[in-house]
MMTF fields as JSON, N, C-alpha, C and O atoms, coordinates in Angstrom:
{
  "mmtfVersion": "1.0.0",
  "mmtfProducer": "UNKNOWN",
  "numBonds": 363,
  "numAtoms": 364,
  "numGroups": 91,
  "numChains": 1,
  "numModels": 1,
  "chainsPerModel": [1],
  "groupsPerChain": [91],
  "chainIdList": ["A"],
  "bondAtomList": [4, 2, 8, 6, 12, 10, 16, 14, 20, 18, 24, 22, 28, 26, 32, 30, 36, 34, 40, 38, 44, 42, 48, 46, 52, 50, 56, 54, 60, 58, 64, 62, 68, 66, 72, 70, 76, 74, 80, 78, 84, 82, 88, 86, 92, 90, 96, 94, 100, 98, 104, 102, 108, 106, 112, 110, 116, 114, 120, 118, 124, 122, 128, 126, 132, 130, 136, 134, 140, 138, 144, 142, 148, 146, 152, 150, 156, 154, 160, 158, 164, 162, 168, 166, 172, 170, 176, 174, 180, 178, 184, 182, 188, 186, 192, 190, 196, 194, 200, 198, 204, 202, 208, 206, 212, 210, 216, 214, 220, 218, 224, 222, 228, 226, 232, 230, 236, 234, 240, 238, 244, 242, 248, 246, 252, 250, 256, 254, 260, 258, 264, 262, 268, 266, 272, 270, 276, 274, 280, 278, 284, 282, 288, 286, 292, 290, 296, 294, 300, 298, 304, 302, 308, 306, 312, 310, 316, 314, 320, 318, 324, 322, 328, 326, 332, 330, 336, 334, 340, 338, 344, 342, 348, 346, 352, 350, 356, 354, 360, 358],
  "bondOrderList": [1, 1, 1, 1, 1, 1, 1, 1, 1, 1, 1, 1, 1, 1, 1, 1, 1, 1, 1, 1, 1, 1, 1, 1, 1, 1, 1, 1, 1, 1, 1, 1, 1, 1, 1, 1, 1, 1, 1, 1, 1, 1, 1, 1, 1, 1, 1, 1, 1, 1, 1, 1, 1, 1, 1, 1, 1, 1, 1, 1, 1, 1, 1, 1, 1, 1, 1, 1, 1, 1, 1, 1, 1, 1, 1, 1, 1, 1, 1, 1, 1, 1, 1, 1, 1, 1, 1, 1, 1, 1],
  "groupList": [{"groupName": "UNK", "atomNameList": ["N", "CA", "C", "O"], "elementList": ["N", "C", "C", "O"], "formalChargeList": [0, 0, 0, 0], "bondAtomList": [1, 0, 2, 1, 3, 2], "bondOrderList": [1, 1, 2], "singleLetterCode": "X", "chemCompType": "L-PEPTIDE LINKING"}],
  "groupTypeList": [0, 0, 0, 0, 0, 0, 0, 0, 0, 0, 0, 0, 0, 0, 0, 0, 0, 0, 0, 0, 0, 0, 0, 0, 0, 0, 0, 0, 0, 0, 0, 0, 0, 0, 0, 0, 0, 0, 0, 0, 0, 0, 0, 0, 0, 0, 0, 0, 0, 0, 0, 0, 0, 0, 0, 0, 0, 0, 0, 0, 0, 0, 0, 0, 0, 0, 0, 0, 0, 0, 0, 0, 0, 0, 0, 0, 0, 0, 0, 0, 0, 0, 0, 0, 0, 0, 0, 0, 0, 0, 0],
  "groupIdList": [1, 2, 3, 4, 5, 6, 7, 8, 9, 10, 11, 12, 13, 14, 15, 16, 17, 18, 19, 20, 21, 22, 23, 24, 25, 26, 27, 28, 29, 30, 31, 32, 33, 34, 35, 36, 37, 38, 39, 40, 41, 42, 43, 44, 45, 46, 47, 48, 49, 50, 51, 52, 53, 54, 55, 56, 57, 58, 59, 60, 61, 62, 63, 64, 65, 66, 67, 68, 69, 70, 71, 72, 73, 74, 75, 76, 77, 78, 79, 80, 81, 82, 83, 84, 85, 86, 87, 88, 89, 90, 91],
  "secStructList": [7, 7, 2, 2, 2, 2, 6, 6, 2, 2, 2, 2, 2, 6, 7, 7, 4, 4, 4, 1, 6, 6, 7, 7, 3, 3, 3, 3, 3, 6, 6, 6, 3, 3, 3, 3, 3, 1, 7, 7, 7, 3, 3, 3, 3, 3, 6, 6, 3, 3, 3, 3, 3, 3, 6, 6, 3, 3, 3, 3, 3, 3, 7, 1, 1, 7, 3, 3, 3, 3, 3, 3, 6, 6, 3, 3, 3, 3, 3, 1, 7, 7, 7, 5, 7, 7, 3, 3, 3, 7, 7],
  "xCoordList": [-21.549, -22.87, -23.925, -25.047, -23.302, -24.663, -24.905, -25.915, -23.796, -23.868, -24.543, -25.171, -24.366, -25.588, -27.255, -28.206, -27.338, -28.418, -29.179, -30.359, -28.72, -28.831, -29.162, -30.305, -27.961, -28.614, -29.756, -30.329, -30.127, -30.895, -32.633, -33.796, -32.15, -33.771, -33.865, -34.878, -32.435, -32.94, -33.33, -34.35, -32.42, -33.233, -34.447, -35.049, -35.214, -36.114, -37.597, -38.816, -36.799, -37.579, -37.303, -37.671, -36.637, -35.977, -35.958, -36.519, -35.081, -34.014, -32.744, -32.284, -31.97, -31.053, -29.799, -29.775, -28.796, -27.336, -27.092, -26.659, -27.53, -26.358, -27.048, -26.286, -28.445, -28.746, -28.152, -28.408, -27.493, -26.757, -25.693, -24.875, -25.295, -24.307, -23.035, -22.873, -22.188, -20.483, -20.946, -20.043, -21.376, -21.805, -20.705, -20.917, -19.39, -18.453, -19.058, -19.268, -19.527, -20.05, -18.799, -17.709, -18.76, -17.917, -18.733, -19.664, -18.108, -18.579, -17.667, -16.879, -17.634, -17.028, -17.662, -18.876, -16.81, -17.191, -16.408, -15.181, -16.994, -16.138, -15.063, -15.145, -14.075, -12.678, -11.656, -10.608, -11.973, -11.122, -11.399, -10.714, -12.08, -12.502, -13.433, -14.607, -12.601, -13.474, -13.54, -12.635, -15.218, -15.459, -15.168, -15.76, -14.617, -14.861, -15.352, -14.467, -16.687, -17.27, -17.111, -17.337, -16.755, -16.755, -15.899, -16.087, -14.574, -13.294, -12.592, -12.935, -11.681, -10.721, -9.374, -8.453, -9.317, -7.457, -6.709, -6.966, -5.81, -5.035, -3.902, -3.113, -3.986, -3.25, -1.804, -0.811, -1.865, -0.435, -0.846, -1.982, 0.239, -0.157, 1.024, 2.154, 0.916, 2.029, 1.074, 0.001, 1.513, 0.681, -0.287, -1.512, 0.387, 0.025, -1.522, -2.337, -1.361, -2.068, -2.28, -1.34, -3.622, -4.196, -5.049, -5.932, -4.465, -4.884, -5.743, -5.121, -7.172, -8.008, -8.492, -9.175, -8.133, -9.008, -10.07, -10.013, -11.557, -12.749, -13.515, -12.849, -14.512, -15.005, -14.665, -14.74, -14.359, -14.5, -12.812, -12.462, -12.232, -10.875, -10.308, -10.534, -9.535, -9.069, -9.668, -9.85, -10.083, -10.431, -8.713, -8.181, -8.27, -7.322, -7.254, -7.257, -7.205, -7.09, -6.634, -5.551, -6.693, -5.827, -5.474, -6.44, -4.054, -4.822, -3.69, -2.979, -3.098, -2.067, -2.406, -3.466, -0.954, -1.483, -1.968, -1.774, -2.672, -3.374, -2.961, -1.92, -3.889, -3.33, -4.903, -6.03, -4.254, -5.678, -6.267, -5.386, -6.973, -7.475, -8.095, -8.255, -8.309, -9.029, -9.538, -10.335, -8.908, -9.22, -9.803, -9.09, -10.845, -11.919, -12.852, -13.556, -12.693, -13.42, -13.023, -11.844, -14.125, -14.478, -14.906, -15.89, -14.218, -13.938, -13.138, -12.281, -12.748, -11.695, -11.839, -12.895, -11.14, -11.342, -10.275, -9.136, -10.5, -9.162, -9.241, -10.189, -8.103, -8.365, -7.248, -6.416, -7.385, -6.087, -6.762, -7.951, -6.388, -6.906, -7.055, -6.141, -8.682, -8.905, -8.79, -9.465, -7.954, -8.239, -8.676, -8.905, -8.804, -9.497, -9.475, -8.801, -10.437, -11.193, -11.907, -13.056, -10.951, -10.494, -10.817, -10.229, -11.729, -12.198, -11.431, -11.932, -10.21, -9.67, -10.327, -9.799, -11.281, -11.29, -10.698, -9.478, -11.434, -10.532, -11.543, -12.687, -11.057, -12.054, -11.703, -12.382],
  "yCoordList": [-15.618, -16.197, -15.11, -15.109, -13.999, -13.099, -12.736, -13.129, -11.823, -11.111, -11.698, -10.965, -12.935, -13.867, -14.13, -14.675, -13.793, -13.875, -12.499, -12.467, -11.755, -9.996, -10.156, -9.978, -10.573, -10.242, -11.386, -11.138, -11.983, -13.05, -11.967, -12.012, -11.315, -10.525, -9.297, -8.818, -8.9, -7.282, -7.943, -7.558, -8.99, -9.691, -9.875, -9.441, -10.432, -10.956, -9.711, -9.879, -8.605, -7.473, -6.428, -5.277, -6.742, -5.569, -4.426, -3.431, -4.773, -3.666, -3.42, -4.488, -2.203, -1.771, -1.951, -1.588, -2.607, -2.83, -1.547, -1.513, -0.165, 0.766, 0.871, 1.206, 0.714, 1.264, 0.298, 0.722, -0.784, -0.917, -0.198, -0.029, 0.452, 0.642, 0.214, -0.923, 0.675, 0.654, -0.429, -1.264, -0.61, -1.415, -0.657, 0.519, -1.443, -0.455, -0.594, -1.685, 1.017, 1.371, 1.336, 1.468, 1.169, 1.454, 1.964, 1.329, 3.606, 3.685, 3.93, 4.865, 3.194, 3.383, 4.627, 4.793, 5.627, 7.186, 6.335, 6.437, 5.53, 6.076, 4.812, 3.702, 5.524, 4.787, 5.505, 5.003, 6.468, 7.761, 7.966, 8.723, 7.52, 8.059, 7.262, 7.241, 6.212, 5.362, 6.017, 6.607, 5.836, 6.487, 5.176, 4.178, 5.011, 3.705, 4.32, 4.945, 4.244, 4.783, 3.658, 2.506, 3.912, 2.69, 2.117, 0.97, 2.571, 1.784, 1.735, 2.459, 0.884, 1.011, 1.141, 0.433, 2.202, 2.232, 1.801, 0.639, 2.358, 2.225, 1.075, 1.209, 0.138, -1.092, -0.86, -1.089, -0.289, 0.207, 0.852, 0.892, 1.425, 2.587, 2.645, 2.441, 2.853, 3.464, 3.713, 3.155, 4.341, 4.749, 3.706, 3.825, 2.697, 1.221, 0.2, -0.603, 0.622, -0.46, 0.417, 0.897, 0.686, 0.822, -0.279, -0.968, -0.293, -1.703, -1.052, -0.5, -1.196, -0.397, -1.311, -2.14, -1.352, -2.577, -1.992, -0.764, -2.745, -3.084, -4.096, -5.067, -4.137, -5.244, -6.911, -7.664, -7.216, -8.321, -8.864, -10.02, -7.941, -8.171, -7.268, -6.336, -6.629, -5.827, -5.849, -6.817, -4.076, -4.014, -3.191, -2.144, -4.324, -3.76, -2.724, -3.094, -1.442, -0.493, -0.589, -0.029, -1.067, -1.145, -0.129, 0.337, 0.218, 1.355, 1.829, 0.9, 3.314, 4.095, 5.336, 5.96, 5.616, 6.904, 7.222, 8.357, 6.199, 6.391, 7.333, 7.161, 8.158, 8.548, 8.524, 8.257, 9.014, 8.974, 10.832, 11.623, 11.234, 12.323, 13.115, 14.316, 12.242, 13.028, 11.515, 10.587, 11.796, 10.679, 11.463, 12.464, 11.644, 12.354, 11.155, 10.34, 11.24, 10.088, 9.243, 9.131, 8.29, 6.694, 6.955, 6.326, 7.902, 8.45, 8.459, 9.194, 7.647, 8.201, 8.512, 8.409, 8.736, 9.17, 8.667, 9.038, 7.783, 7.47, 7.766, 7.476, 8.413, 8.839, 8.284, 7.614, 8.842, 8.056, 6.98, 6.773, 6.5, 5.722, 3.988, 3.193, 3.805, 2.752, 1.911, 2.034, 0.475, -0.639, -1.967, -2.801, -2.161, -3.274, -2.472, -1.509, -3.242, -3.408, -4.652, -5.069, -5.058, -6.741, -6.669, -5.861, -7.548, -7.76, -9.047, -10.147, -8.939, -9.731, -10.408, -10.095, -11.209, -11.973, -12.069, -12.203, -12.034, -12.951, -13.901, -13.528, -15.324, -16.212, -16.4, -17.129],
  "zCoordList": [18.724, 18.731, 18.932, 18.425, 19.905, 20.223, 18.805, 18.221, 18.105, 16.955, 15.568, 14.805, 15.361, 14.335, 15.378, 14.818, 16.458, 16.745, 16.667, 16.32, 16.883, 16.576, 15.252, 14.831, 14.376, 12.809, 12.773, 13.834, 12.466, 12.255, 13.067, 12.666, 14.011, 14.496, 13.467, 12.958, 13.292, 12.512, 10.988, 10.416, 10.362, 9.196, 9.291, 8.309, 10.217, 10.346, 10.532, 10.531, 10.661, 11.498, 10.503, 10.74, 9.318, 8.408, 8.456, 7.998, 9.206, 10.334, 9.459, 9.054, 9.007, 8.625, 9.707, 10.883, 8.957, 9.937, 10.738, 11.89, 9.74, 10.261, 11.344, 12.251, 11.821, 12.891, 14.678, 15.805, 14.403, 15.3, 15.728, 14.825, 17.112, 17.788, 17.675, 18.119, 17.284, 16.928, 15.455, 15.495, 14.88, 13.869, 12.826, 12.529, 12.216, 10.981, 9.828, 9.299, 9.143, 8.142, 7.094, 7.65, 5.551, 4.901, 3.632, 3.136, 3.015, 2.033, 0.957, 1.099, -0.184, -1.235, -1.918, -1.803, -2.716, -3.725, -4.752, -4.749, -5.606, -6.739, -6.518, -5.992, -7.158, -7.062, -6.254, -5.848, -6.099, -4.888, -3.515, -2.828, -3.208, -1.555, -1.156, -1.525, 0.049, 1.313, 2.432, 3.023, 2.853, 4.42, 5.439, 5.028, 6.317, 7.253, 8.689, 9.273, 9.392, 10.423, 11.384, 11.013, 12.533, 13.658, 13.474, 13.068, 13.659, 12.927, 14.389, 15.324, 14.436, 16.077, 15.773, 16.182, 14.942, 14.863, 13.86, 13.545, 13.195, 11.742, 12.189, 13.125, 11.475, 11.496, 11.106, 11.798, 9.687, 9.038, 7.993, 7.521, 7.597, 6.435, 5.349, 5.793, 4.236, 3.384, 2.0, 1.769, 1.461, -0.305, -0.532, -0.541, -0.71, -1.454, -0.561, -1.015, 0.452, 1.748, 2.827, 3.46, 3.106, 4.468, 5.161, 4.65, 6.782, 7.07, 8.459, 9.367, 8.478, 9.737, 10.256, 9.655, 11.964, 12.381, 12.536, 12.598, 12.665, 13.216, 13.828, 14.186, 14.011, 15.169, 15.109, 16.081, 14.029, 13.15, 12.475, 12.237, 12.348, 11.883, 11.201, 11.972, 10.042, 9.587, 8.29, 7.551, 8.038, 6.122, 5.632, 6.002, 4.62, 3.969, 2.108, 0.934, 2.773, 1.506, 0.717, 0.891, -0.455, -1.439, -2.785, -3.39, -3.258, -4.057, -4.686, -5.065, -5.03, -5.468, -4.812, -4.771, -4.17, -3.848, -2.483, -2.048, -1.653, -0.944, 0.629, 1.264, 0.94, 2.186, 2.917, 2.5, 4.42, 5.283, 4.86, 5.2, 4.502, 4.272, 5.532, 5.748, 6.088, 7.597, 8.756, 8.619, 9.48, 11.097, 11.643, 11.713, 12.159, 13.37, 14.172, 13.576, 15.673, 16.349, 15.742, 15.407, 15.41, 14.847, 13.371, 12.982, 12.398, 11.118, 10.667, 11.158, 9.349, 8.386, 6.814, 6.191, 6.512, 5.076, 4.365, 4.651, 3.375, 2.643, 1.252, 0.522, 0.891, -0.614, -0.973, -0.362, -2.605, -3.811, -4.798, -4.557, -5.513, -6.368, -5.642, -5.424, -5.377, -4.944, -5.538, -6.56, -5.475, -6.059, -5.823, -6.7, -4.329, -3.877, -2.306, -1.941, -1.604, -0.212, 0.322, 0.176, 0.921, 1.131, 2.915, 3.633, 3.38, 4.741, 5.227, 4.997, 5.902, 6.942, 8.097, 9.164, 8.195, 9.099, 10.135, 10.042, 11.774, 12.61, 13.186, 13.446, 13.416, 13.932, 15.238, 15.961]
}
């Protein structure tokens, strides 16, 4: 409830997401390389599927190839040929 009342002020105030605190950024390059910022930890991994939790539930990597390219802090880097980036829910 807090978190739809938060967005609903920065909407209202057009306010940019990223500038919230632990707020998970994701940037797609392309078809090769996702940044995920504010992430809490690699779910599971193999070529095929990277699974990263964040605040909200898990984003699952989808792809060929894929490996983590670099974990630093609340940073990762995933490369390989992207093919979907699918947001898991938890309610």
């Amino acid at each position: 409830m807090k978190q739809r009342w938060t967005q609903r002020i920065l909407d209202s105030a057009g306010i940019p997401d990223e500038t919230l605190p632990r707020q998970t950024i994701l940037e797609l390059c392309g078809d090769g390389r996702v940044l995920i910022e504010n992430h809490r930890g690699v779910a599971g991994y193999d070529q095929k599927e990277i699974l990263v939790h964040v605040g909200y539930g898990q984003l699952a990597v989808q792809g060929i190839g894929l490996r983590l390219c670099r974990m630093q802090g609340k940073q990762l880097i995933i490369t390989g040929r992207i093919q979907a980036v699918l947001l898991r829910r938890e309610e």
